[in-house]
C-alpha positions in Angstrom: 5.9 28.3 17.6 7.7 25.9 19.9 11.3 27.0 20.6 14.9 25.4 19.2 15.1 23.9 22.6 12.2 21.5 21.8 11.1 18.9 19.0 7.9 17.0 18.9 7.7 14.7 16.0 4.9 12.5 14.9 3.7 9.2 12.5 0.5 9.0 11.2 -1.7 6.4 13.6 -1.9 3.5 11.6 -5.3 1.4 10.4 -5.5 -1.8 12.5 -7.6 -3.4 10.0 -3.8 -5.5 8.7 -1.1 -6.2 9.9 1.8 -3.9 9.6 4.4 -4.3 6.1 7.8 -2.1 5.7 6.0 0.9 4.4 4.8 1.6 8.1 7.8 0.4 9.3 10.0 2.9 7.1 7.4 6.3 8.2 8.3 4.8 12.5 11.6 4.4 11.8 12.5 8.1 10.1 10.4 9.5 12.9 12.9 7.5 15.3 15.7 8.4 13.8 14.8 12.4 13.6 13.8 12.0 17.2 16.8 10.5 18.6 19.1 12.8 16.7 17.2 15.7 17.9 17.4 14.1 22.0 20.9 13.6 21.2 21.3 17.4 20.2 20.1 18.3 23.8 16.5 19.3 23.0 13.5 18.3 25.0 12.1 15.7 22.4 8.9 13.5 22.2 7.8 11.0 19.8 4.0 10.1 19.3 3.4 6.9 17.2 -0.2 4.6 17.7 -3.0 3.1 15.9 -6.4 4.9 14.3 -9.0 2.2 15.3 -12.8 3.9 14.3 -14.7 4.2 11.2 -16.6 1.7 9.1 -12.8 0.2 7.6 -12.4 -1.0 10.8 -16.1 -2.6 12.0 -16.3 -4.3 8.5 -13.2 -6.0 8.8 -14.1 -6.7 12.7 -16.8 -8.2 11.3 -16.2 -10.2 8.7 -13.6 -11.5 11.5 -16.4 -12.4 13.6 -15.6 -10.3 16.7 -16.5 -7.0 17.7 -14.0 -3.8 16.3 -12.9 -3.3 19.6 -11.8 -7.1 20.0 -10.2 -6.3 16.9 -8.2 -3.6 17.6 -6.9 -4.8 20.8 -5.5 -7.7 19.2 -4.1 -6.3 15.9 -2.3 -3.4 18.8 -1.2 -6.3 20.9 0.1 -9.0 18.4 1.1 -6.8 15.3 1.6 -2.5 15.6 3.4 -2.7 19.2 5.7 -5.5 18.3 6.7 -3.9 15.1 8.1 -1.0 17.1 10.5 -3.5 19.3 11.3 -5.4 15.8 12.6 -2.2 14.2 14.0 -0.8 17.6 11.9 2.4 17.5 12.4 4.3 20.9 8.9 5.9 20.6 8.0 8.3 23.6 4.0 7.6 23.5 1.4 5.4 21.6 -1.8 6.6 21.0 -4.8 4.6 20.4 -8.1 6.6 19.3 -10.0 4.4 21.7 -8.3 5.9 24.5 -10.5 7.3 26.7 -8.0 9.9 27.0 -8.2 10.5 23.5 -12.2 10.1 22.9 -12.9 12.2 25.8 -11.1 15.1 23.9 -12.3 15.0 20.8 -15.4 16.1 21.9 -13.9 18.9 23.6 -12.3 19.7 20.8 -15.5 19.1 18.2 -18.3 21.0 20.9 -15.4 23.9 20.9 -16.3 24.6 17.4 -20.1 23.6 17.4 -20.0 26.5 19.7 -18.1 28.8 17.7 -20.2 28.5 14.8 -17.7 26.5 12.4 -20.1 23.4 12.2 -23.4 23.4 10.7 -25.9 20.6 9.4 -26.0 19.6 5.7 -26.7 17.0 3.3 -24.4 15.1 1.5 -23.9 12.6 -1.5 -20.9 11.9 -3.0 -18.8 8.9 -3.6 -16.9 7.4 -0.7 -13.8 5.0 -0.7 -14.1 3.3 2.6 -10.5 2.3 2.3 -9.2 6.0 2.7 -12.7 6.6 4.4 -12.9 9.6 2.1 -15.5 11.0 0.1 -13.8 11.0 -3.9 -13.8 13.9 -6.1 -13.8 13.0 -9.9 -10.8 13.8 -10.7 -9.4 11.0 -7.4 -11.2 8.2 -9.6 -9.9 6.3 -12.4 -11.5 3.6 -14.7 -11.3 -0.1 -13.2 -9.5 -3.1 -14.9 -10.4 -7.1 -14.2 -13.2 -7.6 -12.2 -14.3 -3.8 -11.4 -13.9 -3.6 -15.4 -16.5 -0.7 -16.7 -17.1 0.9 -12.8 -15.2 3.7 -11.1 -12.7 2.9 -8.6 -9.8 4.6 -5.9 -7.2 5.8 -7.6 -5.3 4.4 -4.3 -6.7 1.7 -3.6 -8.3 0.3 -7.3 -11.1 -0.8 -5.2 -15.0 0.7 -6.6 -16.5 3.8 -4.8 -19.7 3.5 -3.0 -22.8 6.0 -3.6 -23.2 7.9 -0.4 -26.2 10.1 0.6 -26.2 11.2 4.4 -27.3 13.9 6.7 -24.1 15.2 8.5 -22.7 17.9 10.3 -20.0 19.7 8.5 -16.6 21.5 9.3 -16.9 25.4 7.8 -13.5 24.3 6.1 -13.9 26.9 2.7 -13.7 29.8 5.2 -10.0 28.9 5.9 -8.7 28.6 2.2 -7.5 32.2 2.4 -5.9 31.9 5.8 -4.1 28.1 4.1 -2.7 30.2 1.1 -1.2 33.1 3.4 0.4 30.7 5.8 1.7 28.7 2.6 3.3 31.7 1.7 4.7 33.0 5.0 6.2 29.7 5.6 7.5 28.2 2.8 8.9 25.1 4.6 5.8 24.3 6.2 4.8 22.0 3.9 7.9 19.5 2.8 9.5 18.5 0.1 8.5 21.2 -2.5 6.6 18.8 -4.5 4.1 17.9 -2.0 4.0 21.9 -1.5 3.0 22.6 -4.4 0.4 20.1 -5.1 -1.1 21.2 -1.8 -0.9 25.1 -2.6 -2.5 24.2 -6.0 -5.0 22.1 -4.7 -6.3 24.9 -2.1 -6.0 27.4 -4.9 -8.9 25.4 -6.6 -11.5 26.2 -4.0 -12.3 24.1 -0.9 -15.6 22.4 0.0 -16.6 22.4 3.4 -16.5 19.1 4.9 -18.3 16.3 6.1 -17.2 15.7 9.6 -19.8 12.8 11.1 -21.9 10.1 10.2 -25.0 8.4 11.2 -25.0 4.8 9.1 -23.0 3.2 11.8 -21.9 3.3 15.3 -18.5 2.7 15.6 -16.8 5.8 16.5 -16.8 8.9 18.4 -20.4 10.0 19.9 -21.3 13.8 18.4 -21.7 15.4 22.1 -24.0 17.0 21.1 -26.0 14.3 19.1 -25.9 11.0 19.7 -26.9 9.3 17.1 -24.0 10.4 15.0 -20.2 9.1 15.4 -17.5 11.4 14.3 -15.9 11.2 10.5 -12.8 9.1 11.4 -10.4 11.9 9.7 -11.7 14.0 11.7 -11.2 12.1 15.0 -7.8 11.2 13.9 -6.1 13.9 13.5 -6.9 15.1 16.9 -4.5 12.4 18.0 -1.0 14.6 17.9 -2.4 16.5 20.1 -5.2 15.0 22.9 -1.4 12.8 23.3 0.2 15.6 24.3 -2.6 17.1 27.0 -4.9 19.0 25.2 -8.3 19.4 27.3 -6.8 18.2 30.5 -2.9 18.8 30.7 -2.4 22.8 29.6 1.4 22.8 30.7 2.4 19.2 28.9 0.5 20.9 25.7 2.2 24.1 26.0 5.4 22.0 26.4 5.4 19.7 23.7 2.8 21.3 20.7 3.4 22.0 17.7 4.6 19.1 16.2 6.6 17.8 13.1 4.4 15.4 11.2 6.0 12.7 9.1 3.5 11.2 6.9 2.9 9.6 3.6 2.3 11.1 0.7 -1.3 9.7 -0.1 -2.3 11.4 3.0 -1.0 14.8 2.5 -4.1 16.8 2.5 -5.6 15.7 5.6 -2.5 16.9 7.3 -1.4 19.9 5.5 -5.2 21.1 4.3 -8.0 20.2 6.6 -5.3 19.7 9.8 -3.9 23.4 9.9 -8.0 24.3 9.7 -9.2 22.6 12.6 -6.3 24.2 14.4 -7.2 27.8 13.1 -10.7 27.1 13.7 -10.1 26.2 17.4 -7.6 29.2 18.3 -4.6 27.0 18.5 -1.2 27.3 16.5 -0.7 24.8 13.2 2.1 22.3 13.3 5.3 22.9 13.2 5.5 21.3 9.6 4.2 18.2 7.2 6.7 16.8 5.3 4.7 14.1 2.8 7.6 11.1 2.3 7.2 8.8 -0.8 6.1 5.5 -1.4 8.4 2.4 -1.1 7.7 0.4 -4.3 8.1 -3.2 -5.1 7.7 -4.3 -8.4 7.0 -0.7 -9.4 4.0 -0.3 -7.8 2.9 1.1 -4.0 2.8 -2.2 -1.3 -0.5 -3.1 -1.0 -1.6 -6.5 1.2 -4.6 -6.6 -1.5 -2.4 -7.2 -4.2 0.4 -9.5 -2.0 2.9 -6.9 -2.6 3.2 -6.3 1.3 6.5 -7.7 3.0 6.4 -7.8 6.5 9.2 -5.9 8.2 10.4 -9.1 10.2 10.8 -10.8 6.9 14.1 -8.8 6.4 15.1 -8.2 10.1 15.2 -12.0 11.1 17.7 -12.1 7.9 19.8 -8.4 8.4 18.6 -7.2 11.4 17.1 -4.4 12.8 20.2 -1.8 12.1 20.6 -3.2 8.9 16.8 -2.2 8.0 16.8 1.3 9.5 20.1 2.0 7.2 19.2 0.9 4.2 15.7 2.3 3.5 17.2 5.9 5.5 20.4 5.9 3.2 19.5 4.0 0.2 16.1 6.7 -0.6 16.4 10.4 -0.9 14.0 11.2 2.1 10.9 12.6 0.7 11.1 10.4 -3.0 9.8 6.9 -4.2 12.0 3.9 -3.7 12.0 0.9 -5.0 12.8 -2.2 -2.9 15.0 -5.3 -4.2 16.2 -7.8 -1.9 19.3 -7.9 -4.4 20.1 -4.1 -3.4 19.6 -4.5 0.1 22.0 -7.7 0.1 24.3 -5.8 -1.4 24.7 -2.6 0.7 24.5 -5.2 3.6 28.1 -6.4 2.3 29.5 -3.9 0.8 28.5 -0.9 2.9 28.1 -2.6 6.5 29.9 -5.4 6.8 33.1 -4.3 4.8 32.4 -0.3 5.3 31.3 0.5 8.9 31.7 -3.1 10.7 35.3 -4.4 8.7 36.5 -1.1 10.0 35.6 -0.9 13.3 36.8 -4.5 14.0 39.9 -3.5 12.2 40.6 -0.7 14.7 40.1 -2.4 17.8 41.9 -5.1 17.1 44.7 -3.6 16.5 44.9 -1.2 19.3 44.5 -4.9 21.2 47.3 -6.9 19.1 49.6 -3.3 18.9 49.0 -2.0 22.2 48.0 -4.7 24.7 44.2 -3.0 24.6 45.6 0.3 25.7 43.9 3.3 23.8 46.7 5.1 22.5 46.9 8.6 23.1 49.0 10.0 20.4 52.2 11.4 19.9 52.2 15.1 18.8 55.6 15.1 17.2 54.7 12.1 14.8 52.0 13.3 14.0 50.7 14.3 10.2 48.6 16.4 7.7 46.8 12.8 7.1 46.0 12.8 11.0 44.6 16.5 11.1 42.7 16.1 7.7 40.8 13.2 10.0 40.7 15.4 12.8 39.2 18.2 10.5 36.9 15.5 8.7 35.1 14.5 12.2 34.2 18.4 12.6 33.2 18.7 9.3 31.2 16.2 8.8 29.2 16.5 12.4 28.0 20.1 11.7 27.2 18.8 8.2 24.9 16.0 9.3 23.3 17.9 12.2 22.3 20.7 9.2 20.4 17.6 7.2 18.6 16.3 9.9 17.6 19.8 10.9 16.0 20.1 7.1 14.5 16.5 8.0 17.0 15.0 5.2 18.1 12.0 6.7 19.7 10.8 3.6 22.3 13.3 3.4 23.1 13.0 7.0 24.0 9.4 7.0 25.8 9.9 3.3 28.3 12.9 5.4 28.6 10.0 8.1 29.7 7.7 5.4 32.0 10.2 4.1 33.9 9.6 7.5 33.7 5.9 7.1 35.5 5.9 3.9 38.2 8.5 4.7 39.1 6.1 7.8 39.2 3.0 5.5 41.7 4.8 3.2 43.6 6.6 6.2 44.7 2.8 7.2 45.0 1.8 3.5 47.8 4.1 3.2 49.3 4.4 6.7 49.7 0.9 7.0 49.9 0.5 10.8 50.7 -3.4 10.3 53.4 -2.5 8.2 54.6 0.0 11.2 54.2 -2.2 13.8 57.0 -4.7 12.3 59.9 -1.9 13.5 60.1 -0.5 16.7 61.5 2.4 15.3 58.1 3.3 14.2 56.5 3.0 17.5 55.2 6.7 17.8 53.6 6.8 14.1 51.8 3.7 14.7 50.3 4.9 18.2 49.8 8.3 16.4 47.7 6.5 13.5 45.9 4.2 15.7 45.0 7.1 18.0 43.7 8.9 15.2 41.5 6.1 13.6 40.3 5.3 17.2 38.8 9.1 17.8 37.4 8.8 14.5 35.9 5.5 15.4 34.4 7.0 18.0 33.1 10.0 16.0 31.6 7.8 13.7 29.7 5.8 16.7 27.7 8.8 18.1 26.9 10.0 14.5 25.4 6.8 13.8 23.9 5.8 16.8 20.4 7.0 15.7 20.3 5.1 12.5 22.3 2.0 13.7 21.6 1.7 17.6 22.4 -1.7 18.3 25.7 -2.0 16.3 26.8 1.4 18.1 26.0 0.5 21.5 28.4 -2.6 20.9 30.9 -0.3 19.6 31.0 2.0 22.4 31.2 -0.7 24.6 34.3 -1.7 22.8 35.7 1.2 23.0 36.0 1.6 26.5 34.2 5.1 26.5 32.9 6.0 29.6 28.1 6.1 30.1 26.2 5.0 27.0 26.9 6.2 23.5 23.1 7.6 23.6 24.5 10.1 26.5 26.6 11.7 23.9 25.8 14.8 22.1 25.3 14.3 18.7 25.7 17.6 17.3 29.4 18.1 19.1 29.7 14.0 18.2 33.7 15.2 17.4 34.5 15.6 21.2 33.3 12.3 22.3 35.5 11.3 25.5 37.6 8.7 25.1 38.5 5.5 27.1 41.4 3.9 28.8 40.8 0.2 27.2 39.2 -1.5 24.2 37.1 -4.2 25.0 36.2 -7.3 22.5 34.1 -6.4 19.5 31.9 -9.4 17.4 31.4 -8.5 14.1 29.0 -5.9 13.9 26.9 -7.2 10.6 27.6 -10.9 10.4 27.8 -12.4 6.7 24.5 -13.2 5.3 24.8 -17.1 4.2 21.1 -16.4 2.0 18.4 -14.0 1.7 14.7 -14.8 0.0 
């Protein structure tokens, strides 16, 4: 296992066959946000994010496109999946593209590796295959169709029909690792996150596994078999192999030995790849299994999982051109417990733009500096010990409180409840100036050293609150600290000691952190 010094956290790589919508958004920005609270905590951190471009998803939409699936791919990566990253300010570390010769050179390392260990044989297989999950189906993943695929047998996912497969293939010896699955289930609980996607995996393993199909020789597009030509490898397959040819294996044994195992962050649909047939391949080949799989829900609109097929997808920019890029990364971390379905309302989002935001976070920070500029010429206040109060320490107290407690979610991967013991210090600073009053104070000299005392006080905790935050809300923080007059970049800080931040000299001039909203679709 890598040690606490270091955290390697992953997304799935994403189908170019569409364009991105907020449910890819929401899986890159948790990853950020885990990843740049872990950086800020002082450990060696690296995030992988990138695009799965093979198998015969991909070369029938290239085609019916009219260009060739590399053509394809290039331009969905160029004009969609990397511009979604700027447009919900993920910081990723790497992007992976399984076209890489990088990454296509070491696949078949990888794959001849266990041809010559004996865990791949040759076989026959039919079944029926959903070419949207590029998975062959067991019964029980198939459900009766409605409308037009009335009386036929479709995706469960996807509510699209299966297609009757027969091929010769080469298959992974996966059943011989079912034993090996259930002890490390056991031995480490946590490995697979949150306990309902643990137990449906633990159950599912329980039933027996197959041994699995791992090429195919129908089309081209794909991964060469080294060893044989004229088959490609099973997408999957090749996939997975991404979190780690990223991170040197087959050609960079110090990077891999630096950076592996990793933390996957995936959704829930695609649980079993990662936390069945993933940890398999790894014991197959001698190398250690992630770190952990933690399987997050869906985000649901209408009721029902996004889907471009059935025009439920919103595109992320369709909300950040309105609230901005902070304003998405808070409201789909704080507003879903981290791991559970969500439903999506632009009515809810409008609303915990105003009332949490702009009157919770932003009202208060503008509130602060502002007065330490009308009260104090712009001078940060350094307090007066002899005026001070329990209402000052309980602050005081609050910021340590509240900084252990949020670094303890995030180390469980439950972003939620990090930002919600963040907010906790939000709202204990709004009421600290409801009932201390410092305009009030202001109005008589005589209450000079209570008012520096209370604007001291709300200033640290201003501050407190801007490192805290600064993975979730980035932009709005970098202003902050730049109003604050605190010395390097609020990134610099370390999160998990956010309470010691160092303070300025001067405040600077703060714009409103989360403008009003005049309309929203």
């Amino acid at each position: 296992m890598a040690d606490a010094s270091s955290f390697y956290i992953t997304t799935p790589i994403f189908y170019v066959n569409d364009v991105p919508h907020i449910g890819h958004a929401y899986t890159e920005v948790a990853a950020d946000v885990l990843a740049r609270w872990n950086r800020q905590a002082g450990r060696d951190t690296w995030m992988l994010t990138g695009t799965d471009e093979h198998g015969q998803k991909i070369l029938r939409t290239a085609t019916a496109n009219g260009v060739s699936p590399q053509e394809w791919a290039d331009k969905l990566v160029a004009e969609a999946w990397k511009p979604l990253l700027d447009t919900v300010a993920v910081a990723n570390d790497d992007f992976i593209r399984t076209t890489d010769e990088r990454h296509e050179r070491n696949v078949q390392k990888f794959l001849q590796h266990l041809y010559d260990e004996g865990h791949i044989y040759t076989g026959e297989y039919e079944g029926a295959y959903c070419v949207g999950c590029e998975e062959y189906k067991q019964p029980s993943d198939l459900v009766d169709g409605t409308g037009e695929y009335e009386g036929q047998q479709v995706c469960a996912i996807h509510s699209k029909p299966v297609e009757l497969l027969h091929e010769k293939n080469y298959f992974f010896r996966m059943s011989a690792f079912a034993d090996r699955l259930l002890a490390l289930y056991e031995e480490r609980p946590d490995f697979v996150q949150p306990e309902s996607a643990r137990n449906e995996v633990v159950s599912f393993v329980r039933r027996g596994l197959d041994d699995l199909s791992i090429s195919r020789s129908t089309f081209d597009w794909g991964v060469k078999v080294p060893w044989d030509e004229t088959h490609v490898v099973y997408v999957w397959f090749d996939a997975l192999l991404n979190y780690i040819t990223a991170v040197g294996y087959g050609q960079d044994d110090a990077e891999f030995a630096r950076r592996w195992p990793a933390q996957h962050l995936v959704g829930k649909d695609i649980l079993r790849f990662h936390a069945v047939i993933w940890p398999a391949m790894l014991m197959a080949a001698g190398l250690d299994v992630p770190r952990g799989v933690f399987g997050h829900g869906w985000l649901l609109v209408g009721g029902e999982k996004m889907s471009k097929s059935k025009l439920t997808g919103i595109a992320p920019s369709q909300i950040t051109d309105t609230f901005g890029s902070d304003a998405f990364r808070y409201y789909f971390l704080s507003a879903i417990s981290f791991g559970q379905d969500g439903s999506f309302s632009w009515e809810d989002l409008a609303a915990r733009y105003q009332a949490e935001l702009a009157n919770g976070f932003g009202n208060l920070a503008s509130r602060v500096i502002a007065m330490i500029g009308r009260y104090c010429g712009g001078e940060v206040p350094a307090g007066v010990p002899a005026a001070s109060t329990e209402a000052d320490a309980a602050i005081a107290a609050l910021e340590a409180e509240v900084t252990d407690a949020a670094w303890q979610a995030i180390d469980r991967l439950a972003i939620h409840e990090a930002i919600a013991q963040a907010w906790r210090l939000v709202d204990a600073l709004n009421g600290y100036l409801t009932e201390q009053e410092p305009w009030a104070l202001a109005k008589d000299d005589a209450n000079r050293d209570r008012l520096e005392s209370v604007l001291a006080t709300a200033y640290r905790g201003l501050g407190t609150l801007a490192v805290l935050l600064s993975p979730v809300l980035p932009t709005a923080t970098a202003k902050l600290w730049s109003a604050l007059g605190a010395p390097g970049t609020v990134q610099e800080q370390r999160i998990d000691r956010a309470h010691e931040w160092t303070s300025g000299e001067r405040v600077g001039a703060l714009e409103p952190l989360f403008p009003r909203v005049e309309a929203t679709e």
